[in-house]
C-alpha positions as a printed Julia matrix, in Angstrom:
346×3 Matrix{Float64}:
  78.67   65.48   73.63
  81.03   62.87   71.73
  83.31   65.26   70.81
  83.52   66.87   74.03
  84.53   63.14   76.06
  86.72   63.06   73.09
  88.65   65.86   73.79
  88.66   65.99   77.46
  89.89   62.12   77.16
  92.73   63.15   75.02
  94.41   65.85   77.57
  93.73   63.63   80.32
  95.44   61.3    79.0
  98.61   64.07   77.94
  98.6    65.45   81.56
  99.47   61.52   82.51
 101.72   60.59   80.8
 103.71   63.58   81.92
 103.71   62.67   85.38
 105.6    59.86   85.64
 107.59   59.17   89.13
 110.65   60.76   89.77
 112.31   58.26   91.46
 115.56   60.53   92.51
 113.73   63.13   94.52
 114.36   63.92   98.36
 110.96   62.31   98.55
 111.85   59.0    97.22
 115.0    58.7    99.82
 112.73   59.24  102.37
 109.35   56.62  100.98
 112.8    53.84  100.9
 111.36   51.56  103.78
 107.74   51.81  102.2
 107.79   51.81   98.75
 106.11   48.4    98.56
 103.47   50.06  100.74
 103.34   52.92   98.75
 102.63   50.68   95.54
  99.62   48.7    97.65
  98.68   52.3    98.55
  98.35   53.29   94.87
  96.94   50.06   94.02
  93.85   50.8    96.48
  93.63   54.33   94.86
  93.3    53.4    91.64
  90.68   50.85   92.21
  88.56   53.0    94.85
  88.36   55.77   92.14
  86.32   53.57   90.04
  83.19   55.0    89.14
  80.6    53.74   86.37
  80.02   57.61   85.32
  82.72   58.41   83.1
  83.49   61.91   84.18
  83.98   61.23   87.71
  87.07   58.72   86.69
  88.38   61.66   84.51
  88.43   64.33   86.62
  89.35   62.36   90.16
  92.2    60.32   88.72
  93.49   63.99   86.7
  94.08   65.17   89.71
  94.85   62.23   91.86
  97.48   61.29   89.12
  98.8    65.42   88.37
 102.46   65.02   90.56
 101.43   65.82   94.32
 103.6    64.53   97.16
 101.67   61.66   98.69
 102.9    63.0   102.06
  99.62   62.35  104.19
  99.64   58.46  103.06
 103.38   58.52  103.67
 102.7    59.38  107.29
 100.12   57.0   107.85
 102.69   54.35  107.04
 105.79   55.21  108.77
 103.54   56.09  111.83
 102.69   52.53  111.45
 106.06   51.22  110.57
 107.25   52.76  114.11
 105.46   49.45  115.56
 106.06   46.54  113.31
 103.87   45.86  110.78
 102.19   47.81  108.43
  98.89   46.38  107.4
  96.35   46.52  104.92
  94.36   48.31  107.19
  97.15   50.85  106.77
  97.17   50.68  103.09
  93.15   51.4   103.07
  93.55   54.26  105.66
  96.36   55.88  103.94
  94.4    55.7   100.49
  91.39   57.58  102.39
  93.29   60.9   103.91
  94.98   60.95  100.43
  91.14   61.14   98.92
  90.44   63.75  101.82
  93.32   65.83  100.65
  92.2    65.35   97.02
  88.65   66.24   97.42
  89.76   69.56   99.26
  92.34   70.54   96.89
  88.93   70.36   94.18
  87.1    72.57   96.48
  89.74   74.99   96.71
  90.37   75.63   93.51
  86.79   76.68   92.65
  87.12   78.63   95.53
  90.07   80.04   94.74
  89.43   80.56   90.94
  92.7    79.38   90.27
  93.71   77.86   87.4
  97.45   76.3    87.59
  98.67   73.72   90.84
 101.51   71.48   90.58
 102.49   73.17   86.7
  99.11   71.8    85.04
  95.76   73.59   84.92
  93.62   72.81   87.72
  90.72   70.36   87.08
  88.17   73.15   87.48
  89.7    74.79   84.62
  89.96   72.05   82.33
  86.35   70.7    83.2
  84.79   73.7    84.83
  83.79   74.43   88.14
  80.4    72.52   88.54
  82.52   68.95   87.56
  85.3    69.47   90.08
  82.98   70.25   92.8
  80.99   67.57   92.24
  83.36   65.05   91.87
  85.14   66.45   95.05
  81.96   64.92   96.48
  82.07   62.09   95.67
  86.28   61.72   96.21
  85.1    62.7    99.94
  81.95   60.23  100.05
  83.96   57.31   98.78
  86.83   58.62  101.29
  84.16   58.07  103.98
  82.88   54.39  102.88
  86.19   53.1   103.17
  86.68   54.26  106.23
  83.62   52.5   107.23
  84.74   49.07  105.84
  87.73   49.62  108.72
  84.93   49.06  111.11
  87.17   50.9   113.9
  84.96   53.64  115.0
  88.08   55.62  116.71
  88.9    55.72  112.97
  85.5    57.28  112.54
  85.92   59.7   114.98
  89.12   61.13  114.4
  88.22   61.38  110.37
  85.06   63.1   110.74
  86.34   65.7   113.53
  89.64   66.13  110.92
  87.03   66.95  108.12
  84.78   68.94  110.0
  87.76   71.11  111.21
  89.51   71.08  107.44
  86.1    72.74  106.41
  86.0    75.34  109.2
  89.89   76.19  108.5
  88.3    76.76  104.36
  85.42   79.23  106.15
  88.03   81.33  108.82
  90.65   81.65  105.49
  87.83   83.06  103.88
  86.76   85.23  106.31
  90.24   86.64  106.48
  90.94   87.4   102.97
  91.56   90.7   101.96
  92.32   91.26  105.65
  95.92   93.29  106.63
  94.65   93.8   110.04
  94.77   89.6   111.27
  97.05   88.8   114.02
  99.76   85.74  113.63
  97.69   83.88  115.96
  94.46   84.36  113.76
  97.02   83.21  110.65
  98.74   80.52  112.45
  94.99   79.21  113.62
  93.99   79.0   110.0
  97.22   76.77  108.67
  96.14   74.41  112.27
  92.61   74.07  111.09
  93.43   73.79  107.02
  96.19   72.07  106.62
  97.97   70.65  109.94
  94.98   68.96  111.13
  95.03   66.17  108.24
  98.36   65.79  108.64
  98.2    65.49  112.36
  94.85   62.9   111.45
  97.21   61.01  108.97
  99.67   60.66  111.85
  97.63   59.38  114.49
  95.68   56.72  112.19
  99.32   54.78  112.15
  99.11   54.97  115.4
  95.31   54.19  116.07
  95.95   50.81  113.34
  98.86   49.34  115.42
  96.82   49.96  118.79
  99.7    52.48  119.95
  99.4    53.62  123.74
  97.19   56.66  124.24
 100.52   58.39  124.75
 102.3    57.19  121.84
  99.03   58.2   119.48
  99.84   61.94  121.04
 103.02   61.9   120.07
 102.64   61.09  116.94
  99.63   63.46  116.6
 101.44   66.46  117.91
 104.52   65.05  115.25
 102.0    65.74  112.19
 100.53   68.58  113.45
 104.03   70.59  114.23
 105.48   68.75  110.47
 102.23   69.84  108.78
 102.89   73.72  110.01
 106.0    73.81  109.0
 104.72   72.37  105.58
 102.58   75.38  105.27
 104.7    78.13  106.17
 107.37   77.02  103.75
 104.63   77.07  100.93
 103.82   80.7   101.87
 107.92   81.38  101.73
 107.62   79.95   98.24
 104.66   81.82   96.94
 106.78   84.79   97.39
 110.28   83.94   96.51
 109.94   80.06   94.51
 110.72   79.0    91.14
 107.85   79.02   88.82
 109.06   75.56   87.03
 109.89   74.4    90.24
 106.8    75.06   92.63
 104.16   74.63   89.47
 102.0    77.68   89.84
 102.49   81.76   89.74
 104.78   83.8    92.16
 102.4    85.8    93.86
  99.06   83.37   94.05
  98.0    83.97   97.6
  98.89   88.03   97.32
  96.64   87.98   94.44
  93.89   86.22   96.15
  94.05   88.5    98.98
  95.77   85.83  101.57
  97.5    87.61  104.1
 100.13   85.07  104.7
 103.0    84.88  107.64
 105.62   86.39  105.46
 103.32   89.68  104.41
 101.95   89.99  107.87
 106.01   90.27  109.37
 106.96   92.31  106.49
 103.76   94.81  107.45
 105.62   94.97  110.93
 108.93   95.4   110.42
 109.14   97.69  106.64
 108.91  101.21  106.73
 105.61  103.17  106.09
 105.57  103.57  103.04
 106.15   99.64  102.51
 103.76   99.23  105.08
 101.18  100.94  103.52
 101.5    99.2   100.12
 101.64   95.92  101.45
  98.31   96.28  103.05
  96.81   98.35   99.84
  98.18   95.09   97.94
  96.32   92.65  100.61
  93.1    94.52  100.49
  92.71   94.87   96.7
  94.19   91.87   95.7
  95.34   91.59   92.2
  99.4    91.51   91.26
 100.11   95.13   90.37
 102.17   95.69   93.38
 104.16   92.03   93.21
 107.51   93.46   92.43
 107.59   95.53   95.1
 105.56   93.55   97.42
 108.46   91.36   96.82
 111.16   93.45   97.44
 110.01   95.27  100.65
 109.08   91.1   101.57
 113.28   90.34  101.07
 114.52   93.64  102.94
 112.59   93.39  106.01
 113.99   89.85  106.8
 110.26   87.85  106.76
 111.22   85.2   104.48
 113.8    84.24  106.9
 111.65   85.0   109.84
 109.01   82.73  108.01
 111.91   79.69  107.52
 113.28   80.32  111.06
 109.18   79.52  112.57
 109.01   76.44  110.21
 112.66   75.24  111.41
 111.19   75.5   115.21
 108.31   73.52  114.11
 110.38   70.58  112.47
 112.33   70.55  115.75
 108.83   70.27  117.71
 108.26   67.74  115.72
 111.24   65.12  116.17
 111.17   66.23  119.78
 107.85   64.29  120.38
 109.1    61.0   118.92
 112.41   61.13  120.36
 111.4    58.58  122.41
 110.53   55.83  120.02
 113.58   53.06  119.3
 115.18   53.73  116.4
 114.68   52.53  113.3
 114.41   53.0   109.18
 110.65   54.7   109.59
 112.03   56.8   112.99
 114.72   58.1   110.21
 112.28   58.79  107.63
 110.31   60.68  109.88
 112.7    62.93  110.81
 114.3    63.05  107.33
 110.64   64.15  106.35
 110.78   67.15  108.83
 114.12   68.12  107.44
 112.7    68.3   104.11
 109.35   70.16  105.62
 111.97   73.21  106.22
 114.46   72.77  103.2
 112.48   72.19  100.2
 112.36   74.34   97.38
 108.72   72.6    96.07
């Protein structure tokens, strides 16, 4: 058992060191006006993962620490910024959709089976499934006791209903895999229930903390739920066309899992028969034997740029709805952020 804490201590501590921050990203232009928040927001990460059991700090600060984006706690704070001061309360709030996020992204990848995400192996594969589940649990369970020390039961509300519909979003994907026949509207359902809701959530929380107008805490809402589409559909444009070293996991992920995405479901519409056809064998069996030409009938039928044009609507949805706010550094960011949503290549 020694030997085995051993060694898992030694690659967790490989995996981060390699993950330093990259302070001359897109990203980092954008965090500008709140990257002393960002530090507090860190700050409360790294002590809230605490744990006395060993394993639990190993696997939820691997993957806490393993490169992702921050962008839900980024949105919590310039939602906040857009009226005065950020507080702690902010700081706590963003800390607790980034431990939502976290525990999902656990889940999924047992789910999933998959073994690479953001270039490193997932935790499941370095500590095996039965660790990252349970330590998903208790990422979401300490997620939900900081919550509580908030004491704002709106907070309460809108966290719970976000989880609740994050999990049924995990259940409808499921049920769809393997499934040519889904409609965009089924699709597009799935990305609102998975992945736009906590976005939308982190959005409104900003709002809820600096006791925003019911119609300003819309706004904002309907901001991260059109930003965290677009988010989405550009990931599905870049498991089909990204750069491996670039995105950090395999062309082809979501084919391979049986995922009909946006881009595959256009393509299936608009290719000839016989591309058609293959697509949908492809969808139904899974696997990656038909990638290259999945690929290729994908680029001539015009859905990756379909797929892009959708996402650019949604980023205009999006700074439509907080047009109205006065201007500012976090106003910027926002809409710098929904730029990026649409233009990123990771």
């Amino acid at each position: 058992m020694l030997a085995i804490f051993i060694d898992l201590q030694l690659r967790f501590t490989k995996v981060t060191q390699s993950h330093s921050p990259n302070t001359t990203t897109p990203l980092a232009n954008i965090q500008a006006c709140i990257s002393a928040d960002i530090t507090a927001v860190n700050q409360v990460i790294q002590h809230a993962l605490h744990s006395e059991v060993t394993l639990v700090n190993q696997v939820a600060e691997y993957i806490i620490s393993s490169g992702g984006k921050r962008l839900r706690p980024m949105l919590v704070l310039l939602s906040a910024g857009l009226f005065g001061k950020i507080k702690p309360e902010h700081h706590q709030l963003a800390a607790v959709v980034e431990f939502i996020h976290t525990a999902t992204l656990l889940h999924d990848d047992v789910v999933d089976e998959s073994s690479k995400r953001r270039g490193q192996n997932t935790a499941n594969a370095l500590f095996g499934n039965a660790a990252s589940v349970l330590v998903g649990d208790f990422v979401y369970s300490r997620a939900f006791q900081m919550m509580v020390a908030v004491q704002n039961m709106r907070v309460m509300e809108v966290l719970s209903n976000a989880t609740n519909v994050i999990a049924e979003g995990e259940v409808l994907q499921l049920l769809n895999l393997h499934n040519a026949d889904i409609t965009d509207e089924a699709y597009l359902q799935v990305i609102h229930y998975k992945t736009a809701k906590l976005f939308e959530a982190s959005t409104r929380l900003g709002a809820i903390m600096s006791n925003a107008t019911p119609a300003d805490e819309e706004a904002l809402s309907q901001y991260g739920m059109h930003i965290g589409t677009a988010f989405q559909l550009i990931d599905d444009v870049l498991d089909l066309s990204g750069d491996t070293q670039v995105i950090g996991k395999n062309i082809g992920d979501d084919l391979s899992e049986g995922k009909p995405t946006l881009p595959l479901l256009y393509a299936m519409r608009n290719g000839t028969a016989d591309e058609t056809a293959m697509i949908k064998h492809a969808i139904e069996q899974g696997g990656l034997e038909d990638l290259p030409t999945v690929l290729s009938a994908v680029e001539r039928s015009g859905a990756l740029q379909h797929v892009r044009q959708v996402a650019a609507k949604e980023a205009e949805l999006a700074c439509a709805v907080i047009a109205h706010f006065a201007d500012s550094n976090y106003k910027q960011a926002l809409i710098a952020l929904a730029e990026f949503a649409v233009k990123r290549s990771f």
